[in-house]
C-alpha positions, 0 to 999 in steps of 0.5 A: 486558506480559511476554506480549508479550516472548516474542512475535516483533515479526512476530506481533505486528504482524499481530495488531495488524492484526488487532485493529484491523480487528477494532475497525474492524468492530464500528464500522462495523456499528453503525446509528450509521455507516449512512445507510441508502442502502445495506444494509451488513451485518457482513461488509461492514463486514469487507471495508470495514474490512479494505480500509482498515487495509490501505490498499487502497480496494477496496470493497462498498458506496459509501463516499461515500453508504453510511455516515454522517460517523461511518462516514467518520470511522472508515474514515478513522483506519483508514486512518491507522492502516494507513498509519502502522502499528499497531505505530508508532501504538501505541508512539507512543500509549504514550509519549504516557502516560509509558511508557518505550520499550522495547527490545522497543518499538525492534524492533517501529518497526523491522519496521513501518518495515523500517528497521536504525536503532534509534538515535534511535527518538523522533525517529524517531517524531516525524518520522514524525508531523510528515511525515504531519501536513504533508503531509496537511493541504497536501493537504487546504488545496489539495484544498478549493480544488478541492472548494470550487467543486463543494460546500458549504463543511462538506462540501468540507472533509470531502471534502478532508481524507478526499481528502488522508489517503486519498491520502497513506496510498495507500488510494484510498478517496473519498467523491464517491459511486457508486463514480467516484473522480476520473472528474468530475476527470479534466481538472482539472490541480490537482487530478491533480497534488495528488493525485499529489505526494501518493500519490508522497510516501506511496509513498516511505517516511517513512525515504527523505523524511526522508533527504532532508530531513536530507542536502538533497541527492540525491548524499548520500542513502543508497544505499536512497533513491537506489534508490527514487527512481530505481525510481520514477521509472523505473516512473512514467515507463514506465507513463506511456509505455506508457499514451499507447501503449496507450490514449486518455488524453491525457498528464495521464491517463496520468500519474496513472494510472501514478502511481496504479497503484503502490498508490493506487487513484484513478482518472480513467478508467474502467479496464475500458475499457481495453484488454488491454494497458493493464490489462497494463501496470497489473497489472504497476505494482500488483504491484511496488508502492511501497517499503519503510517506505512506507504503500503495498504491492506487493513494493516497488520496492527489491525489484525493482531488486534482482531486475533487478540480479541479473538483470544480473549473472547474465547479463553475468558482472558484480558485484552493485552499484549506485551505487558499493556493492556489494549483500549477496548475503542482501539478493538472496536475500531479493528473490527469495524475496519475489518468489516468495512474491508470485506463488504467492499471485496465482497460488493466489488467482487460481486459486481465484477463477477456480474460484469466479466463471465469470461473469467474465473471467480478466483480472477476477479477475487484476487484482483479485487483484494490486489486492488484493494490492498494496493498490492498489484498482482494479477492473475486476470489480467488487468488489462482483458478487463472492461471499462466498468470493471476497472472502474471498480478497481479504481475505486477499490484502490482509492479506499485501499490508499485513504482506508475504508473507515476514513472514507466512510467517515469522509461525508457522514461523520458527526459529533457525538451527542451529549446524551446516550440511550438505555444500555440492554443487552442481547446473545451473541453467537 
């Protein structure tokens, strides 16, 4: 379409977004998708549909009980659709009819999967399928071994595939019923650890797993793979520790809800009954998120090496590098801008939220604004006491957090650089 040549990929991937849970609205408001358990109205389809585009998991009305299989057949290809990335599902669906790919086409897999790579795009894409199609059926195949033994064999299976797209996408969606995630599994050690190797490998990013598969090994990854794998070991590893610390979980609980936090949503334990600190050490996992090109959100892990990275420079006097490469200084600054642009918005929304909801706590309306932005989907609120405006707020919150705050910012006022530049002049910082 020549229309969509003159339109900047950024744009078009957030309008993408937005016709897609435009769709997923309309569908889930038809009386086709409602039991009838709960009264849905469109707006709650809004927010369910907007929740799982985003791949956030944070809901209104109970997935598991509130809609038909033909609500949780919708709500589930909107949260493949949201993880895989409107603009990769699409061109993927335009190649399947015989269309030629595009420059313009090779762009856009490039912003949706923040990858520099133009070359190979169609076996980039088949790759990306093949990865999710593996992982989420091994998921499903070894969740229904679990569910198998609680439910019916048909509903099991329901269970299990929603289970394993729903945790590979991060979207922390269930369908167990009356809003308890995975509280009944909490001691089932299979189930926390399918789980988990699911949400991790999501977490990575299609770009960081296929790397892997094509060096085989670790030392010969790119230098973007080693710095996601040792960052989310890293985070996994001191969320876990600081969760033993701080509250009464056990090894295995303070394991899945440090890997969970990083954008999932799933949880075992009931999370408002946490303490300050432990609620503390999630908000700060759920705000740095997963990483680049993955299906989960956050300001990503690659952004927060590099904001600790700079960090170190900036005080020891030494150079920007990690594993034996030096690091862009434009890649810094990019960090740093992402990051901030990230904490003004859960500054602002939270501000507005506090404004709007005085009946609950500061620390409600904190962590579910930095759950909403980071698309991560825990609550201690809960969502659905929430007001209209106030969800609002989330909505909006979890849009940015899917399509990223700097992307959004530079939807409608990017333009080109000049071709002149201004006297540089110095000034003290700090």
């Amino acid at each position: 379409m020549r229309i969509l040549k003159k339109i900047p990929s950024a744009r078009i991937i957030a309008l993408g977004f937005l016709a897609v849970i435009a769709a997923g609205t309309l569908l889930l408001s038809l009386p086709i998708a409602h039991t009838g358990a709960e009264r849905v109205t469109v707006f709650d389809a809004l927010f369910t549909a907007t929740s799982a585009v985003c791949v956030t998991g944070l809901v209104v009305v109970d997935t598991g009980t509130a809609y038909t299989v033909f609500g949780k057949t919708v709500i589930m290809l909107l949260i493949q659709a949201g993880g895989l990335g409107v603009a990769t599902l699409g061109i993927a669906v335009t190649v399947l009819v015989n269309r030629r790919m595009t420059y313009k086409d090779s762009l856009l897999i490039k912003d949706s999967l923040n990858t520099e790579n133009l070359g190979s795009v169609n076996w980039l894409l088949n790759k990306v399928f093949l990865v999710t199609l593996c992982a989420e059926a091994a998921g499903a195949l070894l969740s229904f071994a679990v569910f198998s033994r609680d439910y019916p064999f048909w509903k099991a299976l329901g269970i299990s595939i929603f289970h394993a797209v729903s945790a590979f996408n991060n979207a922390g969606f269930d369908l167990l019923g009356g809003m308890r995630s995975l509280t009944g599994y909490s001691h089932n050690i299979p189930l926390n650890l399918i789980t988990c190797a699911l949400i991790v490998s999501g977490g990575l990013g299609y770009l960081v797993i296929l790397d892997i598969i094509r060096k085989k090994r670790l030392r010969k990854v790119s230098l973007q793979s080693k710095i996601v794998l040792c960052t989310t070991f890293a985070l996994i590893s001191a969320g876990t520790l600081l969760l033993l610390a701080t509250e009464d979980v056990g090894f295995l609980g303070a394991l899945f809800q440090s890997v969970t936090a990083r954008t999932a949503g799933f949880n075992t334990y009931d999370i408002a009954a946490f303490s300050s600190a432990g609620q503390l050490a999630l908000c700060c996992l759920m705000f740095i998120g997963a990483s680049p090109g993955s299906t989960g959100g956050g300001i990503k892990t690659t952004t927060f090496f590099s904001l600790l990275t700079a960090a170190k420079a900036a005080s020891t006097g030494g150079k920007l590098q990690a594993f034996r490469r030096k690091i862009p200084a434009d890649v810094v600054t990019r960090a740093f801008v992402v990051a901030f642009l990230a904490a003004s918005l859960v500054i602002v929304s939270t501000l507005a939220l506090c404004a709007l909801e005085p009946g609950h706590t500061f620390m409600q309306l904190l962590f579910e604004e930095i759950s909403a932005f980071g698309t991560v989907g825990l609550s201690i609120a809960p969502t659905p006491t929430l007001g209209p405006a106030a969800r609002v707020i989330l909505m909006l919150s979890m849009f940015i957090g899917r399509v990223g705050p700097l992307t959004v910012a530079t939807i409608w006022v990017y333009k080109p650089q000049a071709a002149y530049s201004y006297t540089e002049e110095g000034y003290t910082i700090g």
